[in-house]
KEKE-3310 file (N, C-alpha, C; in steps of 0.2 Angstrom, whole numbers, plus 5000, padded with zeros to 4 digits):
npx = (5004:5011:5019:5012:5005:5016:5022:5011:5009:5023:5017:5007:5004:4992:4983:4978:4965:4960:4964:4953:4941:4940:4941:4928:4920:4922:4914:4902:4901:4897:4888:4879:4878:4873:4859:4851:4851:4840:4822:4819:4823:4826:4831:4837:4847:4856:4861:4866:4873:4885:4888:4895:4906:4913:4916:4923:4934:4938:4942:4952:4963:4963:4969:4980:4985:4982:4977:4970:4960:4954:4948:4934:4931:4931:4919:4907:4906:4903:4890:4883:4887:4879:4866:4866:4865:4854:4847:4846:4845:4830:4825:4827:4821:4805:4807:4809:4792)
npy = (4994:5005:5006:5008:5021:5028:5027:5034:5046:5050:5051:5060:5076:5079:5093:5108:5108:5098:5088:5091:5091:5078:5074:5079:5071:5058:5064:5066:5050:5046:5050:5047:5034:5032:5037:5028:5019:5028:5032:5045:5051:5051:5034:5032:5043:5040:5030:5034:5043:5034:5031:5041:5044:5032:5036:5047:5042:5033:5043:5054:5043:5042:5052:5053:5042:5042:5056:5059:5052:5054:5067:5065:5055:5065:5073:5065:5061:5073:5073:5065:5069:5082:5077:5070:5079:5088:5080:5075:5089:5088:5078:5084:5094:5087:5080:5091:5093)
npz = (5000:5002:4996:4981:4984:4986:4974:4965:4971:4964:4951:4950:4958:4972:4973:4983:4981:4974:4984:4995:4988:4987:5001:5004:4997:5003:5015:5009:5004:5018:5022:5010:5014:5028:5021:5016:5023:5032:5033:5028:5018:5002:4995:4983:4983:4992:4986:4972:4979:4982:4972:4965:4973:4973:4958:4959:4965:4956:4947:4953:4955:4940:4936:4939:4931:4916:4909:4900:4899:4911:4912:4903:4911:4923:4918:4920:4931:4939:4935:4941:4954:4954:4951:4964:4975:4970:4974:4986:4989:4988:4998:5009:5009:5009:5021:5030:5032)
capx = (5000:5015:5022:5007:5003:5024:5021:5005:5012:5028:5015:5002:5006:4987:4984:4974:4957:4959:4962:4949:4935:4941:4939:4922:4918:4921:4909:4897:4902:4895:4881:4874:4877:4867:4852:4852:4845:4836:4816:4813:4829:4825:4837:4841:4851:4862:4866:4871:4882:4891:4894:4898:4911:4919:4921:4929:4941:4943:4945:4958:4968:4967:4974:4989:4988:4978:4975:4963:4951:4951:4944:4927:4927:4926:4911:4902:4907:4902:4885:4882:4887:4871:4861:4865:4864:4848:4839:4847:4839:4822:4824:4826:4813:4803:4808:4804:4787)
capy = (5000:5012:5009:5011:5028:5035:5028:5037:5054:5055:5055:5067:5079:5084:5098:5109:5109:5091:5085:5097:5088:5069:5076:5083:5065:5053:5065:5062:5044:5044:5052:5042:5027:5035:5040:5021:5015:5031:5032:5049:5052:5045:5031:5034:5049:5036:5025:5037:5045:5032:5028:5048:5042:5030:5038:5052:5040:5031:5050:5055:5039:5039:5057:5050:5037:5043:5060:5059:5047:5057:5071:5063:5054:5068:5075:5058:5061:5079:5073:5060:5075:5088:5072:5067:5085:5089:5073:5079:5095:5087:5076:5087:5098:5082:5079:5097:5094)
capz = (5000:5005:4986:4976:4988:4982:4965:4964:4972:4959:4946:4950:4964:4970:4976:4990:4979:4973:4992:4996:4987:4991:5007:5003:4993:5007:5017:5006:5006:5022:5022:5006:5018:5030:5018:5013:5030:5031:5029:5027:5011:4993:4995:4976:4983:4993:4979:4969:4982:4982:4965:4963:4977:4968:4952:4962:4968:4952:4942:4956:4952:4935:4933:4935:4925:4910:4910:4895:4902:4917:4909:4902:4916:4927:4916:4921:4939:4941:4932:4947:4959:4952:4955:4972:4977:4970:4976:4994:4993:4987:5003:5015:5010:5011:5026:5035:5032)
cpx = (5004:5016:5017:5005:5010:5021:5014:5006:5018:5022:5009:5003:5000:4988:4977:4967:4959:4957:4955:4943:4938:4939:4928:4917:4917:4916:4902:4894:4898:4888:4878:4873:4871:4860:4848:4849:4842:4828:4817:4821:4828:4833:4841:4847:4857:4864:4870:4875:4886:4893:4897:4905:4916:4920:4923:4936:4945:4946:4950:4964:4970:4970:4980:4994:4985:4976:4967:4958:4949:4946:4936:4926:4924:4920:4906:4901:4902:4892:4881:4881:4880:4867:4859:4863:4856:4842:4841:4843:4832:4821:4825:4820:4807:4803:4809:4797:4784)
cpy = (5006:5014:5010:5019:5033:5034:5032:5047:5054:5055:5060:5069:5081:5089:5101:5106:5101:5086:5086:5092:5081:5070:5075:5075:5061:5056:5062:5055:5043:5046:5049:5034:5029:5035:5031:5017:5020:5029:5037:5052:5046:5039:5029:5039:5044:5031:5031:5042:5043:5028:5037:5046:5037:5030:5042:5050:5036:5036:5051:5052:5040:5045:5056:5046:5039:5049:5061:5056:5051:5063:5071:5061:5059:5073:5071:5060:5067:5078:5070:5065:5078:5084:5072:5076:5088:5082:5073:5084:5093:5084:5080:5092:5093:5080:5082:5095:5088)
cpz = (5000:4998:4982:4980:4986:4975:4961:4963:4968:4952:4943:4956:4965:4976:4981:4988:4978:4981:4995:4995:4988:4997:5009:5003:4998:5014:5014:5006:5011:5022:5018:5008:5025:5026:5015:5017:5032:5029:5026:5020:5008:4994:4987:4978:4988:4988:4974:4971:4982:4975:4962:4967:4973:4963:4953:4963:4960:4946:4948:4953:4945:4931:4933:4931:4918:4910:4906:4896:4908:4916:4908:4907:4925:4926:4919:4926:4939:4938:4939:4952:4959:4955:4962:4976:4975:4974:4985:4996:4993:4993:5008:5016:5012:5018:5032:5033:5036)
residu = (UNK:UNK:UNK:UNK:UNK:UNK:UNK:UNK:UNK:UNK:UNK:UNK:UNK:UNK:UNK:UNK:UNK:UNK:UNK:UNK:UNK:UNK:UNK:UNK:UNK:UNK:UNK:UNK:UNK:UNK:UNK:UNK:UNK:UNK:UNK:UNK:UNK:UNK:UNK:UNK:UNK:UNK:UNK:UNK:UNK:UNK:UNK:UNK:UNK:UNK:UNK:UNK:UNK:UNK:UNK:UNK:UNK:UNK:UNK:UNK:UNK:UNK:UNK:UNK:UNK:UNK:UNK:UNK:UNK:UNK:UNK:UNK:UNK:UNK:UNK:UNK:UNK:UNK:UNK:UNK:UNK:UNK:UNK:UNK:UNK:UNK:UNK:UNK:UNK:UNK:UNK:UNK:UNK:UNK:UNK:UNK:UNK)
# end
């Protein structure tokens, strides 16, 4: 694990923003495990946290390995993102009343 975590950092150095939302990502993460055994949040909006969660983690990785694929793939990601975000705020307002 230690050498896949050097080999990984000599080839993409991230930086605060990138840290920043992996950070962000594995909140997420938890919370779409939360909303999963949840009644009162659309439990769609837990599944697709967590597959927005690991295509974060697999776009992180694959900037170092493929930058080009990382690109579309992070169109894909940020797609998943708007969704879970949106089906979050629909359940909370759901969920004041």
């Amino acid at each position: 694990l230690l050498a896949v975590g050097k080999l990984l950092s000599t080839l993409a150095i991230p930086t605060m923003q990138t840290t920043g939302f992996f950070i962000v990502a594995i909140v997420a993460y938890l919370l779409s495990m939360t909303m999963i055994n949840s009644n009162r949040m659309p439990k769609a909006a837990g599944f697709i946290g967590i597959m927005a969660f690991f295509l974060t983690l697999i776009d992180n990785i694959t900037v170092a390995i493929a930058p080009g694929i990382a690109n579309l793939l992070l169109m894909i990601t940020s797609f998943f993102w708007v969704v879970w975000l949106i089906l979050v705020g629909v359940g909370l307002f759901r969920a004041k009343g």
